[in-house]
Every structure is written in C-alpha cells, then in structure tokens.
C-alpha positions in Angstrom: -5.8 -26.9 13.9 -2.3 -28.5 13.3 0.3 -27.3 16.2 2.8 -24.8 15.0 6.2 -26.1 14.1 9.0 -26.2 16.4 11.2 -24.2 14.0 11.6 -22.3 10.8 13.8 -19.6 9.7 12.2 -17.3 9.5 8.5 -15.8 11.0 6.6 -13.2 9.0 4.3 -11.3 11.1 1.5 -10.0 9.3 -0.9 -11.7 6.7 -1.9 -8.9 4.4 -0.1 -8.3 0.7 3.5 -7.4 2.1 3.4 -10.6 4.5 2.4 -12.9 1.9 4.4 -11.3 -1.0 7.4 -12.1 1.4 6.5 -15.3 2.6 6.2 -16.5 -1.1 9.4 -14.6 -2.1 11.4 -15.8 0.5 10.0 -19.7 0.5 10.7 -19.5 -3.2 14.4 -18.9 -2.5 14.1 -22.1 0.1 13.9 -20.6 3.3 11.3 -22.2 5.8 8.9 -20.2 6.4 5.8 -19.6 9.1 3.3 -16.5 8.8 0.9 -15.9 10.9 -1.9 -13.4 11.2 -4.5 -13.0 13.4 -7.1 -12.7 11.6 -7.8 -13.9 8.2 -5.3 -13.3 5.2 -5.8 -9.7 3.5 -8.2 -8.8 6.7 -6.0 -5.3 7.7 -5.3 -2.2 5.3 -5.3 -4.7 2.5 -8.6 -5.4 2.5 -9.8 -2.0 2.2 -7.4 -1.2 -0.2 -8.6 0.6 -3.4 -6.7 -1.8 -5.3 -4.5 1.4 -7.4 -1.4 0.5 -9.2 1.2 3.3 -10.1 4.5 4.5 -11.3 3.7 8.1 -10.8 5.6 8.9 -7.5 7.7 11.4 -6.8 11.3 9.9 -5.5 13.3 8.0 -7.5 12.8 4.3 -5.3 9.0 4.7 -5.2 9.1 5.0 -9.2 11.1 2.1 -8.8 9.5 0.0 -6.8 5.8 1.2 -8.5 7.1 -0.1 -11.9 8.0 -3.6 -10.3 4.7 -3.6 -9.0 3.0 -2.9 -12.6 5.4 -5.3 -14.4 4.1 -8.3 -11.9 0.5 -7.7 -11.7 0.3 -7.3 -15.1 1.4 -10.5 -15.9 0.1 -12.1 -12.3 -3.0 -14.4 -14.1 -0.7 -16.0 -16.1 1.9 -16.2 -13.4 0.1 -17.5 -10.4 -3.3 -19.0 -12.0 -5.7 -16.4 -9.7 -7.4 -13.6 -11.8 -7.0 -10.1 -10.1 -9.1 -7.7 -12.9 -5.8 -5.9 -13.9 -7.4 -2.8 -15.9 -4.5 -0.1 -16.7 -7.1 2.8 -16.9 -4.2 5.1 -15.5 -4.0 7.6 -13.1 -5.1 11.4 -13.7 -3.8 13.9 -11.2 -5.6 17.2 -11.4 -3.7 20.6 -10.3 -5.7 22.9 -9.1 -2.9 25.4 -7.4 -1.2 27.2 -10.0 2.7 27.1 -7.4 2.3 23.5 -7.7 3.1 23.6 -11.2 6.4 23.5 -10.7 7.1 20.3 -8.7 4.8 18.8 -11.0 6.8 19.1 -13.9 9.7 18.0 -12.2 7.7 15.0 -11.2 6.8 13.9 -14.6 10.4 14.9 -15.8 11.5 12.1 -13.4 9.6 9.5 -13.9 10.2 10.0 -17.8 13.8 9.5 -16.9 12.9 5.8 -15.7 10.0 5.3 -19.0 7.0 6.5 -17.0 4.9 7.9 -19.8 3.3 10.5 -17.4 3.2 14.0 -19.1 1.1 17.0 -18.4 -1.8 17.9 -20.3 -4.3 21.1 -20.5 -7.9 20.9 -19.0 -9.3 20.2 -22.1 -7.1 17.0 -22.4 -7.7 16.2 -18.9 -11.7 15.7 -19.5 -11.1 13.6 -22.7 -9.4 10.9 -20.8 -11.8 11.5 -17.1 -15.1 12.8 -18.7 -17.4 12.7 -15.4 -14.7 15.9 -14.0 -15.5 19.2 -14.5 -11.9 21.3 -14.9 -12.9 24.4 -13.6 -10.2 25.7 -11.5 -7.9 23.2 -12.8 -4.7 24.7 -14.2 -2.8 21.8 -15.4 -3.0 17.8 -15.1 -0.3 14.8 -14.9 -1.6 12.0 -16.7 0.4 8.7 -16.1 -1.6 6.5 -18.7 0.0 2.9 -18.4 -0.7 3.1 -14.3 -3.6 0.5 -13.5 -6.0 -1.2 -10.5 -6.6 -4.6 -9.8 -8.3 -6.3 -6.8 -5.9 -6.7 -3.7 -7.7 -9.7 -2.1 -7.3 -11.8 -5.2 -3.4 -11.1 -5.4 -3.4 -12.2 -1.5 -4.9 -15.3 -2.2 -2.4 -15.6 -5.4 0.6 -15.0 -3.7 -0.6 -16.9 -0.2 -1.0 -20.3 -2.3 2.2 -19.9 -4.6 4.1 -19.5 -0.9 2.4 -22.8 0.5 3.3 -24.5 -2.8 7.3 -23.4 -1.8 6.8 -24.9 1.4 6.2 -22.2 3.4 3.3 -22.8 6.6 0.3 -19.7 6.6 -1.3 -19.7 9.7 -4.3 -17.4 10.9 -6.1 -16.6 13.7 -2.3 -16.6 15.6 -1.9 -13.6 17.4 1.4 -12.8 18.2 2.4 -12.2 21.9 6.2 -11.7 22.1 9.4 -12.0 20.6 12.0 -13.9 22.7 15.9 -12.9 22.4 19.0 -13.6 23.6 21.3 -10.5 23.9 20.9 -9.1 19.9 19.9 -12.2 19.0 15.9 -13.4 18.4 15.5 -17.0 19.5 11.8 -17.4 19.2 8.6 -16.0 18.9 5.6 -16.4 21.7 2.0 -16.5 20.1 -2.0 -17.6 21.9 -1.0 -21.3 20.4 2.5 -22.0 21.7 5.8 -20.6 20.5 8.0 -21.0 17.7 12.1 -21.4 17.5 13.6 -19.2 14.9 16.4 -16.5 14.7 14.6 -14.1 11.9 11.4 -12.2 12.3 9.7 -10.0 9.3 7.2 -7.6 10.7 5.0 -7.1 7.7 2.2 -6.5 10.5 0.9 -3.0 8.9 -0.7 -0.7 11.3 0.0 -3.0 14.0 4.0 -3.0 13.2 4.2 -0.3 16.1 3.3 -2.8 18.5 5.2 -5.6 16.7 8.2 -2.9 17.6 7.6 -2.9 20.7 7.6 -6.6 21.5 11.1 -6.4 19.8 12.4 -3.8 21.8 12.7 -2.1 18.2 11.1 1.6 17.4 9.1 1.4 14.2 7.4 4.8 13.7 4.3 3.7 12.2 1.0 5.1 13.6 -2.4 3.7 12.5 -5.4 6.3 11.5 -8.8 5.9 9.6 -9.7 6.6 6.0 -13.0 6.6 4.9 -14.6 5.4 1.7 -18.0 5.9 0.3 -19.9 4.1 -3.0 -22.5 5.7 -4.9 -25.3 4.5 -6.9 -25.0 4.0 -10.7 -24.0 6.9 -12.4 -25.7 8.1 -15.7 -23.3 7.5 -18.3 -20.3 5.9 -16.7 -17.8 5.5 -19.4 -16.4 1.8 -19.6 -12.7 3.2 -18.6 -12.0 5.9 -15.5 -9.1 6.7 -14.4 -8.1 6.9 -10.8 -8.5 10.9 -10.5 -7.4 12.6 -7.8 -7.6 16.3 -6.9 -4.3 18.2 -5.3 -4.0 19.4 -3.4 -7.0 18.2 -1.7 -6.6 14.5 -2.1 -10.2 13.8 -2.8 -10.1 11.3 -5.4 -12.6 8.6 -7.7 -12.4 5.5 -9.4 -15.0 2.9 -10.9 -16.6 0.7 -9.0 -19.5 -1.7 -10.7 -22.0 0.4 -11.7 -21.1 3.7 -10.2 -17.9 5.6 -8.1 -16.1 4.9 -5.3 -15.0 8.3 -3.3 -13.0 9.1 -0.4 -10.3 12.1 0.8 -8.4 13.0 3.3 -9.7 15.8 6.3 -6.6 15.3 8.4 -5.3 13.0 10.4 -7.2 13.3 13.2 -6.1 10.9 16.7 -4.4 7.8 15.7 -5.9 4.8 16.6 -7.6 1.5 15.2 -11.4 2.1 15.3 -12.6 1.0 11.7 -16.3 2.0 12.6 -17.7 4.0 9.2 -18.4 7.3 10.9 -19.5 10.0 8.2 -20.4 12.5 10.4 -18.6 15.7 9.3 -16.4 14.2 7.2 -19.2 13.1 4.7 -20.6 16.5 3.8 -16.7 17.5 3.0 -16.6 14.8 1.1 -20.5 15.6 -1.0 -19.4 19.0 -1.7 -15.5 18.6 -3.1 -17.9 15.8 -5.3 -20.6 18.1 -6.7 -17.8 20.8 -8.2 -15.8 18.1 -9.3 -17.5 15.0 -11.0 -21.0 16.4 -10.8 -22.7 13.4 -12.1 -22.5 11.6 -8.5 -25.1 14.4 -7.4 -27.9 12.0 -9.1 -26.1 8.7 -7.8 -26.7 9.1 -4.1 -24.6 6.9 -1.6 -24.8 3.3 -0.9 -22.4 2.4 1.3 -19.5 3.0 2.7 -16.4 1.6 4.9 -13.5 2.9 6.8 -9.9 1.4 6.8 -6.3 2.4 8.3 -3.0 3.6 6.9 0.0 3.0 8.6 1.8 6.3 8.3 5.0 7.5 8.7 6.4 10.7 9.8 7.1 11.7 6.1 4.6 9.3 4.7 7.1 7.1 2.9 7.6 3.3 3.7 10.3 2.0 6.3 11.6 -0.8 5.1 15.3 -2.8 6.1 16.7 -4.8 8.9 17.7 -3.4 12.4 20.9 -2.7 13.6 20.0 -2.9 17.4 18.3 -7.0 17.0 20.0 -9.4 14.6 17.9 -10.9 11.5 14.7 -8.3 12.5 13.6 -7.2 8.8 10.9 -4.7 8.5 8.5 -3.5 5.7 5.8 -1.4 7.0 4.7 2.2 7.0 3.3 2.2 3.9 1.1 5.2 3.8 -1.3 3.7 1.6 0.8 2.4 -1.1 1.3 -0.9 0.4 -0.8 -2.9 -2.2 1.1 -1.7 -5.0 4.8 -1.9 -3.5 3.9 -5.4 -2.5 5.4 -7.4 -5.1 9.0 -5.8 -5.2 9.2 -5.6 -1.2 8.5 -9.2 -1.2 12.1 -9.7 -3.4 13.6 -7.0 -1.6 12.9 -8.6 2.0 14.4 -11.6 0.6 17.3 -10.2 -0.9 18.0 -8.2 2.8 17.3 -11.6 4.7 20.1 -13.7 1.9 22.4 -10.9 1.9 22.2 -10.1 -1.5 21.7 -6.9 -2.5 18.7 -5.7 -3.4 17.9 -4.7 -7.3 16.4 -1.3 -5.9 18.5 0.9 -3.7 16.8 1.4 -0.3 18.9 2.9 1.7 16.9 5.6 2.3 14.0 3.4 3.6 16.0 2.5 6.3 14.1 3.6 9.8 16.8 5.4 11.0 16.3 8.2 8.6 14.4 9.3 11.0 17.5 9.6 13.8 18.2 13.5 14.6 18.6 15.9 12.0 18.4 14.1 8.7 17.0 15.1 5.9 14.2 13.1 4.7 12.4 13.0 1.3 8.5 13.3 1.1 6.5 11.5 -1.3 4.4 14.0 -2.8 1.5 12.2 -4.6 -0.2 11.1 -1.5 -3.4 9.0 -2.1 
C-alpha cells in the first residue's frame, strides 16, 4: 500500500455514504482530500442499510434534505455511470392509533407545502397500493407515492470513484488513532500507518463518531445500538411493486426483497453497544407475530436469513450535523438515526458549503450539536424507521 500523504486539507473520517458523498462533494469544489476507513467502503450502517429513500419527514430540514436525496438518486445512473436499482415504489405509513391522526395530517400538510405529494388515504386505499397488508385496526394511512429505494452499496461505489476522479485519496483498512491540535487549532491526524498534516477533519465516522469525539476533545452525542433484519422465503403472489410499509406506532415495517420480504422493527433500544451478531432470540417471535396480523402471506414464506446492523442515534433521533465552535475547521455529520443513506447526497454539499464558508442551500441551524446544551427545545422527527 502507497504511504499516506504528508498533507491534504482536509481528512474525512468514515467511509460509508456520508464520508464518500463528502469526500466527492468537497474534492469536486478542489479541496484535497484523504478518507480513510477502517474497513472497507460502505462496511458500517451503510451496508446494512435498507436502501429507503423519502421525502415524508416530519420537520421542515428533513423534507428538505429527503427531496435532495430523491432528486440525485434519481438521476444517479446517468450522473455517475454505476446503476443503483432506483425503484420509486413509495412509502405507505399505516396508522393504527386513532390520537395520532392529528400529527399526521399536519405532517402531510407540511410536506405538501414543499411538493411532497403525500396525502392520507382510507384502509381501503391503503391495500390497493400494499396488497399483502391486512388493515384491520388501521384507521387512516399517509401515502407518499414519489418516495423510492435503491441499493446503498452501489451509490458508495458511485460516489467513492467520482471523488477519486476529483482528486481526492480513499484509503481503507486506516484506522484512526488520534487527532493532533495545537490550542483550537487541528494540525494533524494520527492513524496504524503514519500521520497526516492537515487543519480540517470531517467525522462522517457513523456509530463510531462518539469515539471520533473523543479523540477531538469534541462531545458528539451519538450512541451505537443494534437493529435486526430478517428475509423470508418467496411469497405467494408478490406483486411486482411494494411499497416500504411501515406500521406506527410500532415501527415494524416490509419491503421487497428478490423473491420474498425483508422485515425488521424496533423492541427498544436496549444497551448501546457495537455487537452486530444476528441474535433473534426474543426479538424474533415479536417480530413473527406483528407479521402474521399484518401481511399474513409471510406465514407460508418462512425465514431465510437474517442480519443485524447499528444506528447511530441521537438524543431526539435527528442528525447532528455542523462545525464546532470549541476546535477550528472540525465539521461533523453523524447521528443519523437511520436515515443516513438517504440524507447522504445533500449532506455531502452541505459539508462543503460549511467547510468553503458558503452558506448552505438548506438551513441547518438546528442540526447544530449544541441543540442539545441546557434547556433547549429540540424538534423530534416523528417517522422513525
């Protein structure tokens, strides 16, 4: 392996679809530019992403930042040459509490206001565009019909090789060590295979960014824990299109996958930490029964497989991305909650905008980590996937 070079302006930490959407972004703009992850690229959260596109948030910046994403994948074969299966099969939220009517129509209100064509539909309307559900107990649904999936570890690849066409050096298998300053100012960056001079680090490390933090003397409030994610058998039937349908309150959700469905919810939190064993346990038979009232066909499918992955969360579940105000030229875009693969493409221009002092298309102020200082009030996302 080539050394490292001696400098660059700037070091993204982190090789999954934030890292590489930035390092293209800002290499594009002609800032030198050194990733490294150390693993392989896409290897973290991104990997074992399910690969959903949307517009149908709740706050005003993650409809924002949700359409970017849309308007670039959509167009990303064309754009960067790599194929990433962009199907907008949209996204089908079922209501199944009758007092969460209310913020549900003020959802779909909102994104209307920035041409989301979400709107609400009956039970009956619900099944027409999800057949495999069954609606009982379903009051109501939000159906967002132009969101989409694509596959995240072809959009890595994508972005990773129109960023080395810019100039900019990927590295893997680097991990990083420390993060050397002077005062408020970073000089360099310690990894396994030598160090680096630079005065700008992006920590685009995920559900490592905690520990990125730390090595920066900078508090990022991200804490890793597991989601698991089963796949079933062919199902009978399977229409050609499905939705991404997801249950709320519960979380539980479906999508196509090949022949059959791939499954998953949430059971809680549980202790944070970075074990990606697949451990069904308990958590499986949760899974099998919320299935069997809701999309009944899978009870003939059977399972046959299954991963786990980790979301770097938040305390209110929403992204932190800016620049500190404690180290000079530290950016951050983390904390994604499991929305990173989508968000990728405009936090990739909004990084560069914050590292060129422009500013940024998208209003982020409120992404800013200290939001979570004191008191503040902070705004949740509530369609969490």
């Amino acid at each position: 392996m080539e050394p490292l070079p001696e400098h660059t302006d700037v070091v993204v930490i982190g090789g999954g679809i934030i890292g590489v959407g930035c390092a293209y972004r800002l290499a594009a703009a002609g800032v030198s530019v050194l990733l490294l992850e150390r693993d392989i690229l896409g290897a973290g959260s991104t990997a074992k992403a399910a690969g959903g596109i949307r517009s149908s948030f709740t706050t005003r910046v993650n409809i924002e930042i949700g359409l970017r994403g849309l308007a670039e994948y959509a167009s990303f074969a064309e754009t960067y040459g790599i194929e990433i299966d962009f199907r907008r099969d949209g996204y089908l939220y079922l209501v199944t509490d009758p007092a969460d009517l209310p913020e549900f129509e003020r959802c779909a209100e909102l994104q209307n206001s920035y041409g989301v064509r979400s709107r609400l539909v009956e039970p009956a309307e619900a099944r027409r565009f999800s057949p495999l559900i069954d609606t009982e107990g379903v009051v109501a649904a939000l159906w967002s019909p132009d969101d989409a999936k694509a596959t995240p570890d072809s959009a890595v690849q994508g972005y990773a090789r129109a960023a080395r066409g810019h100039g900019a050096v990927l590295r893997t298998g680097v991990e990083v060590v420390g993060i050397e300053r002077d005062g408020d100012e970073i000089t360099g960056v310690r990894t396994g295979d030598g160090s680096v001079r630079t005065n700008a680090v992006v920590c685009a490390a995920g559900a490592w960014s905690g520990r990125i933090g730390e090595l920066a003397g900078v508090d990022l409030p991200v804490r890793p824990y597991r989601r698991q994610v089963v796949f079933t058998g062919p199902v009978a039937d399977l229409p050609g299109s499905v939705p991404l349908t997801i249950e709320m309150p519960s979380a539980f959700y479906f999508h196509r996958e090949g022949p059959g469905l791939a499954m998953s919810f949430c059971d809680g939190d549980g202790d944070p930490g970075f074990d990606t064993r697949y451990q069904p346990g308990e958590w499986l038979p949760k899974l099998a029964e919320i299935a069997a009232r809701r999309v009944p066909a899978v009870l003939d499918a059977g399972i046959r497989g299954g991963w786990a992955g980790l979301y770097e969360v938040t305390p209110d579940r929403n992204q932190i991305v800016g620049e500190s105000v404690h180290l000079s030229r530290f950016l951050y875009a983390t904390g994604f909650s499991g929305h990173g693969f989508q968000m990728g493409p405009a936090v990739g221009e909004l990084v560069r905008d914050l590292y060129l002092g422009r500013v940024p298309a998208i209003d982020i102020t409120g992404l800013d980590v200290r939001r979570f200082d004191g008191d503040r009030a902070v705004t949740r996302e509530h369609n969490i996937v």
